[in-house]
N, C-alpha and C positions, 0 to 999 in steps of 0.2 A: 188386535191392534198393537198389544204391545210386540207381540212376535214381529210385527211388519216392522216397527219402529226401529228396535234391535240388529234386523237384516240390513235396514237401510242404513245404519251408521259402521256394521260390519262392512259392507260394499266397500262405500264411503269411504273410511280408512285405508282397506287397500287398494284401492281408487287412487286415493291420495298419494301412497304410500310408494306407489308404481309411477305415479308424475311427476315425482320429486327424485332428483338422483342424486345421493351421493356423490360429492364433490371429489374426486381419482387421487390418492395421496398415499404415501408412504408415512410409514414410523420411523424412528430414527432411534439411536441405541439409546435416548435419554427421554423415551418417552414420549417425545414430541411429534407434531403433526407437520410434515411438508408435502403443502396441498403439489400435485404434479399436473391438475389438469388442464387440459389442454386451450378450455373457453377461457384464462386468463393469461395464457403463453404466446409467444409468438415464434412460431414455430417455422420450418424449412418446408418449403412445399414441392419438397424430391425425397427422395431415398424412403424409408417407412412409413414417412407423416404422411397423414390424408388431409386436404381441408379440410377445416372444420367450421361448420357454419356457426357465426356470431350469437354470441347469445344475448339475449335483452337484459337489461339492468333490473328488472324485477325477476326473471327466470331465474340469473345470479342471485340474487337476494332472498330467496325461497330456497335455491341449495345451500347457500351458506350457512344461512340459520339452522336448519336441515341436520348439516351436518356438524355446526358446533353444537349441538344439541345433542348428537351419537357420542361425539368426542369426550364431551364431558362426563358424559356416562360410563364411558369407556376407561376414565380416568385418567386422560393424556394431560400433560404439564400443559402444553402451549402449542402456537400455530405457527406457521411461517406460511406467508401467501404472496407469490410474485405475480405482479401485474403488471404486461408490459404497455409501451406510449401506449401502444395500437387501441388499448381495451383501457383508458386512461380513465373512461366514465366509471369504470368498476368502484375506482376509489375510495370514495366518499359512500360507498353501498359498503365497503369495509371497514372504515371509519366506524359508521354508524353502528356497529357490528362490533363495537370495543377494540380493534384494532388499530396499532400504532406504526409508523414511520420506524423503521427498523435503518436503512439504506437505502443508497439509489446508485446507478450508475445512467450513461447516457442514452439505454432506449427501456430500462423497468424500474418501478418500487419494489422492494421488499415492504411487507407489512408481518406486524408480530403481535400476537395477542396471547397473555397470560389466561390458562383457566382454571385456575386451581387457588385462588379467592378464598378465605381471607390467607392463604399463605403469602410471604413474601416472592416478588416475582426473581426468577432463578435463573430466566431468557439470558442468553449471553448478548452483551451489546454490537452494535456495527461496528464495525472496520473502524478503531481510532488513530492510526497509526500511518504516517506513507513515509518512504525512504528516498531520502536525497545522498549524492555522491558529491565528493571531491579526489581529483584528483593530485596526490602529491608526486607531481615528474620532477626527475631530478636529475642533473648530468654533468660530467666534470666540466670544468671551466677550460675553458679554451688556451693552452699553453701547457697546462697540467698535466704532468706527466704521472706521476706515482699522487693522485687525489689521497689526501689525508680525512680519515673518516671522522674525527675528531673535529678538523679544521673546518666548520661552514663557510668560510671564504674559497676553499678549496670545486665550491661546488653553483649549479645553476639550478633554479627552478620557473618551471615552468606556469607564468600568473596570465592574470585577463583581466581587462576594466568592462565594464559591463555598458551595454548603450543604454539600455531601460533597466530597472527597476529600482531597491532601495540604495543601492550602494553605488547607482548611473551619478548623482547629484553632489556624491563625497570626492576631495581634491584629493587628491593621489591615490587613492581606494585600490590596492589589486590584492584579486584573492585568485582562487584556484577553479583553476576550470571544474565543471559538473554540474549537476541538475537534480530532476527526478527518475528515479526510476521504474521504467513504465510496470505496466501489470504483469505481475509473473516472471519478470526479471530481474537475474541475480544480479548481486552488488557487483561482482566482479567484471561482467558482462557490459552493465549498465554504466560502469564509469569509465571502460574501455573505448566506449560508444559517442560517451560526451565529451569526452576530449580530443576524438577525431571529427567530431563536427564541431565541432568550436574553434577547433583549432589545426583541422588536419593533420597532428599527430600520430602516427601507429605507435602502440605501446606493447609492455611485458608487464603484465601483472605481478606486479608482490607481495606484500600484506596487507592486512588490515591494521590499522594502524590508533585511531581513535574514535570513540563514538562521542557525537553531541547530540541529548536528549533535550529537547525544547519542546514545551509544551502550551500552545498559544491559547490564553484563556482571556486575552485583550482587543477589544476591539481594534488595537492599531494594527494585529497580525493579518485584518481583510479577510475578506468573507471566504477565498477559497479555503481556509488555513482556521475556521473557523474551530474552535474546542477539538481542535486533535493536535498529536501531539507528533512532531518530527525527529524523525533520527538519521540524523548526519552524519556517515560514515566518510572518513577521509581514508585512502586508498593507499599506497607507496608504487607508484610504479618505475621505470625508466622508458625511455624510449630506445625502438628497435634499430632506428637510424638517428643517431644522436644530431647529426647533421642536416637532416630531413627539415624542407622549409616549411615556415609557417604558413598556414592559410585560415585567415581569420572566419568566421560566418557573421557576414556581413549584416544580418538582417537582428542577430543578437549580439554584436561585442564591437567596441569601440575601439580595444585595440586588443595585442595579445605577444608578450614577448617573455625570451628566457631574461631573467633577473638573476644577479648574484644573492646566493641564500642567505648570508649575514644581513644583505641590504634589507630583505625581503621580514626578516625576522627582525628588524632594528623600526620598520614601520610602527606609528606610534600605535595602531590598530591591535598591533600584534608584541608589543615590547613590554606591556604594563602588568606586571609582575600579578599574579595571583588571581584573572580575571579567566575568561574562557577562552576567549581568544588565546592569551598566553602559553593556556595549558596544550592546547589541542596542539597548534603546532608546532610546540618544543615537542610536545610524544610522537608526532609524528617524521618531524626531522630524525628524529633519535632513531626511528623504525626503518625509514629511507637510508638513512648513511649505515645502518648493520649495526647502529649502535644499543638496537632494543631488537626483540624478534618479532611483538608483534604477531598475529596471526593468522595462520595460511586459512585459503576459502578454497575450498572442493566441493563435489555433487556426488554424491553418492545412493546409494538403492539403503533404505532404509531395517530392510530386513524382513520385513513383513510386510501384513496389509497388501494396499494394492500396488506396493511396484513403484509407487511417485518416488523420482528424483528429490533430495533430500541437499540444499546447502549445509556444510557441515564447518561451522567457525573452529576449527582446533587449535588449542596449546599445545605443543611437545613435549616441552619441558616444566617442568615447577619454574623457571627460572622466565616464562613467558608471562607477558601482561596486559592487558587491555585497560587503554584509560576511558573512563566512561564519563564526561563531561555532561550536567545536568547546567539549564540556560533556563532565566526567570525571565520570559518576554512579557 
């Protein structure tokens, strides 16, 4: 009897053992676990991908436990599990599973779970970070023969009043054309981008000129802008046809014209000695008129690894500066 009892829980096991699969995941150089399979992806149904039939929320639930149970054994840090809309019920099957909200974008979650208890957790956090432009266009004043680089009267810049958002409802408010820069795109690119849809502009990129680090930890910053933290890069460009007309986008800007840069810089927004405002666009002035250098932006191949194109912020000189303006919202 005992013998039969023994074989039947031998079976059993690999019974078991055989209708439980391993959840498809790679290691990553730090140990960690990034599940790859394909019942929580949503995947192309051309080129290598097969359908793949759905799987049930308790099927999921039996692999996952499964195989955080191999993992820990194994002695891997943590998890990484993307789950996209499609498979949105998985969720809360990974929740429950001590997994946490890591990221999101608009069709998956990431989810993240530490295994390695009581250590402290090591997971590196989401995406804190997105980057907004401005652009600094700048061009001699119309009569101006021999523009004085010294002289800010000598010169135009290129401003906008906005139709909507914080700065639509302030009297005389203009600031500089730009935005965000979408996913995977460079500063340089990015601000080329926003100031010919805002303002039909073609331009020539220059430098980089100053950064403002703002970090919105206040409810007034709105929910998209929620605990991350923004870096606003102002740009120095000119334009390729200084004569070229404006063409506002109608649907975002109330208006959009070249100003004289004294005028622009004497705004009480931008005039009040020692604030952020103050800083950013005297360094930037100073980088546009040749009067700072400022630094160039290129892409280059990194040297190794796999090959990814690599933005490369350089100084030349000792004699280069970057101002880094830090904002308490």
């Amino acid at each position: 009897i005992k013998f039969i009892f023994f074989l039947f829980c031998f079976i059993s096991r690999k019974f078991f053992v055989k209708m439980v699969e391993l959840l498809k995941a790679r290691i990553n150089s730090y140990n960690s676990v990034e599940v790859t399979d394909p019942c929580t992806l949503s995947l192309p149904q051309t080129g290598d991908f097969k359908r793949v039939a759905p799987i049930s929320v308790r099927g999921f639930e039996e692999r996952l436990w499964f195989s955080l149970h191999k993992w820990k054994k194994e002695g891997r840090k943590g998890v990484f599990i993307e789950i996209s809309r499609e498979h949105c019920e998985l969720i809360p099957v990974a929740i429950r599973a001590g997994f946490e909200f890591h990221h999101a974008e608009g069709d998956y979650v990431m989810l993240c779970a530490w295994l390695q208890d009581p250590h402290e957790n090591k997971l590196p956090p989401g995406p804190v970070h997105f980057i907004g432009v401005g652009g600094f266009v700048v061009r001699p004043r119309a009569g101006v023969i021999n523009p004085d680089r010294k002289n800010h009267s000598d010169y135009e810049l290129l401003v906008i009043k906005e139709l909507s958002g914080p700065s639509a409802n302030l009297s005389n408010f203009w600031k500089l054309p730009g935005g965000l820069a979408d996913q995977h795109e460079d500063i340089k690119d990015a601000v080329m981008r926003e100031i010919k849809e805002e303002c039909g502009i073609d331009t020539e990129f220059g430098r980089l000129c100053v950064i403002q680090e703002a970090h919105h930890t206040s409810a007034a910053s709105g929910a998209s802008r929620k605990g991350a933290t923004d870096m606003y890069c102002i740009c120095a460009l000119t334009p390729k046809d200084p004569d070229q007309e404006i063409v506002i986008q109608e649907t975002e800007l109330a208006a959009a014209r070249w100003m004289p840069l004294d005028e622009y810089l004497s705004l009480p927004f931008y005039s009040r000695e020692n604030t952020a405002y103050f800083k950013m666009m005297q360094a930037a002035a100073d980088v546009a008129l040749g009067n700072a250098p400022g630094l160039e932006v290129g892409s280059y191949d990194l040297g190794f690894g796999r090959g990814v194109k690599h933005t490369l912020l350089s100084a030349a000189g000792a004699e280069n500066r970057l101002e880094l303006v830090t904002a308490k919202l």
